[in-house]
Backbone bond lengths (Angstrom), bond angles and torsions (degrees), N, CA, C in turn:
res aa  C-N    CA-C-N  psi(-1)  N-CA   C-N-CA  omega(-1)  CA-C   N-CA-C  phi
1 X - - - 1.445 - - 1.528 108.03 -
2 X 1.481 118.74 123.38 1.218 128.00 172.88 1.842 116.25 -41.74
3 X 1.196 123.60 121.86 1.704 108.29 161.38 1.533 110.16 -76.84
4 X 1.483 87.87 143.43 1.735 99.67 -166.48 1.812 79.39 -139.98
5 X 1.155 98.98 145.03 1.423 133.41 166.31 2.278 110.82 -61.39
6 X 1.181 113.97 113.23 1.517 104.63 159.84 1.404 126.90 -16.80
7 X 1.262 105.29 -57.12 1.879 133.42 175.77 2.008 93.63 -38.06
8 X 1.571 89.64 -72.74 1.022 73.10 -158.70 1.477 126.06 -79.31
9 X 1.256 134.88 -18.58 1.167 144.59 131.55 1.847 117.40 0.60
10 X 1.360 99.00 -43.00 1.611 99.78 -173.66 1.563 110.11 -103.48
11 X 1.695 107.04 2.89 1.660 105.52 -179.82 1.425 91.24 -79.12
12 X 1.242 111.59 143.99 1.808 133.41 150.26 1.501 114.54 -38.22
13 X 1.572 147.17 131.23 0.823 107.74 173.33 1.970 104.26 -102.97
14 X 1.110 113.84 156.84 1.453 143.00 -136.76 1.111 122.52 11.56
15 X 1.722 156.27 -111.71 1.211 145.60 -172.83 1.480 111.53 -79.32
16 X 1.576 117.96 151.55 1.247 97.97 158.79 1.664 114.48 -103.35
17 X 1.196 116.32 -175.67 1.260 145.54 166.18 1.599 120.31 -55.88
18 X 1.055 118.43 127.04 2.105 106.54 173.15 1.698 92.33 -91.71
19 X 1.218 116.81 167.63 1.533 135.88 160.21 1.339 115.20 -30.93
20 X 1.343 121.39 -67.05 1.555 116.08 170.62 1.530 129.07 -65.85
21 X 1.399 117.63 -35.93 1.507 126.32 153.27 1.761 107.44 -45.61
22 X 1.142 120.67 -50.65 1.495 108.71 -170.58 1.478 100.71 -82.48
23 X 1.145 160.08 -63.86 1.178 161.20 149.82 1.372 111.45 12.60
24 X 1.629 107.55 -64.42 1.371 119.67 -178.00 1.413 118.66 -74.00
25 X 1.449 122.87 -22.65 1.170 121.27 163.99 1.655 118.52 -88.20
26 X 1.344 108.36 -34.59 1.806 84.20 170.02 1.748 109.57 -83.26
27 X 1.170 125.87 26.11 1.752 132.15 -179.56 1.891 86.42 -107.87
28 X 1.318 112.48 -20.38 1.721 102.18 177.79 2.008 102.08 -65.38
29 X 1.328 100.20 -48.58 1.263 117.54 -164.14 1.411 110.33 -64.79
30 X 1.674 111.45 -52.62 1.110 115.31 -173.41 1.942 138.55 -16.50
31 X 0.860 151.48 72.91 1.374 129.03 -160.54 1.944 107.01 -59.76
32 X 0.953 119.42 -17.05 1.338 112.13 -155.91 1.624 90.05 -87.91
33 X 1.137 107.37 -35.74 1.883 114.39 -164.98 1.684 92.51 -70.09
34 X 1.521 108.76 -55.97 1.511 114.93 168.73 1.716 117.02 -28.26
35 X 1.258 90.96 -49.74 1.673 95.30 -167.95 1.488 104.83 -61.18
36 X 1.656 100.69 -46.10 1.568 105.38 -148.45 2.340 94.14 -72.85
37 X 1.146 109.90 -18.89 1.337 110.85 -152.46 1.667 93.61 -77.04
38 X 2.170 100.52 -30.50 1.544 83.61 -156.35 1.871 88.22 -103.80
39 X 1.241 120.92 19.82 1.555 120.10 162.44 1.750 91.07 -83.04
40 X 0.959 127.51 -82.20 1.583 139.64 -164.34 2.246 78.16 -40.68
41 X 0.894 145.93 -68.28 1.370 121.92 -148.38 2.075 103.79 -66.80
42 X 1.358 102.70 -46.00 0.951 128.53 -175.46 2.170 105.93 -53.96
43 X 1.274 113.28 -44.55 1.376 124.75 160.35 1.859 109.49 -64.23
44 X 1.070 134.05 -40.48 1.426 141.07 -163.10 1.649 92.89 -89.20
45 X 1.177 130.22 -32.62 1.644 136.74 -179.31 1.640 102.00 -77.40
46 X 1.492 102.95 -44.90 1.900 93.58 160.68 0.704 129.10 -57.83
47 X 1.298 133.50 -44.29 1.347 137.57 179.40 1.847 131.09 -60.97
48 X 1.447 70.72 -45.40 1.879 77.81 175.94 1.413 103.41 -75.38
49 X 1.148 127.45 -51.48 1.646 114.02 150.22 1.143 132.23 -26.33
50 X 1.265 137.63 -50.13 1.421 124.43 -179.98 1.465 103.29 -78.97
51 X 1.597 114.79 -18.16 1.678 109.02 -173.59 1.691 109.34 -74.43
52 X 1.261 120.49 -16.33 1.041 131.76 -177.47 1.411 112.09 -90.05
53 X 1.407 111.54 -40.89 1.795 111.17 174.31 1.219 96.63 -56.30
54 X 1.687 131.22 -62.06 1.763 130.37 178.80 1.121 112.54 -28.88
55 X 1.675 118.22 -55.85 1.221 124.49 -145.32 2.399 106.74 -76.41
56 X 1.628 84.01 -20.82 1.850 113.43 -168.51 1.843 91.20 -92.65
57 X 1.000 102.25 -20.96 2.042 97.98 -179.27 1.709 93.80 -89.94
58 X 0.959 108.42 -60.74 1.647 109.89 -170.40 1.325 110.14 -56.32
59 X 1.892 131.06 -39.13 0.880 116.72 175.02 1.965 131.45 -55.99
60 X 1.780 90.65 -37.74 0.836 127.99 159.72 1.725 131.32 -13.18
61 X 1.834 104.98 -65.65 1.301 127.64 178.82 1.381 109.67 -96.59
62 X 1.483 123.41 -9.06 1.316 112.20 153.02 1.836 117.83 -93.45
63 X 1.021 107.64 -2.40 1.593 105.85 160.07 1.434 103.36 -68.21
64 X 1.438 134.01 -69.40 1.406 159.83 -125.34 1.800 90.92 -73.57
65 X 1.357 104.42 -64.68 1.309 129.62 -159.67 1.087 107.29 -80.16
């Protein structure tokens, strides 16, 4: 094992990260954020779906009628 100095032991190695850069990269990783992003898309895809079945019924009874 190489001897290395304390010092350097505690340098970063190459750039670091600001607050919002790190945030956004462990939110890549996250599974829970994952979950919650593709429930919320997966809920918003229902919706516009059922707004469209409404929108295909209503057109519907003004054809008929």
């Amino acid at each position: 094992m190489p001897d290395t100095s304390d010092e350097e032991r505690q340098k970063p190695p190459g750039t670091t990260l600001s607050v919002e850069e790190w945030i956004e990269e462990l939110n890549k990783h996250d599974s829970f954020d994952q979950y919650a992003k593709k429930r919320k898309k997966e809920q918003m895809d229902k919706r516009r779906e059922e707004r469209n079945a409404e929108k295909d019924e209503s057109g519907d009874e003004t054809r008929e009628g």
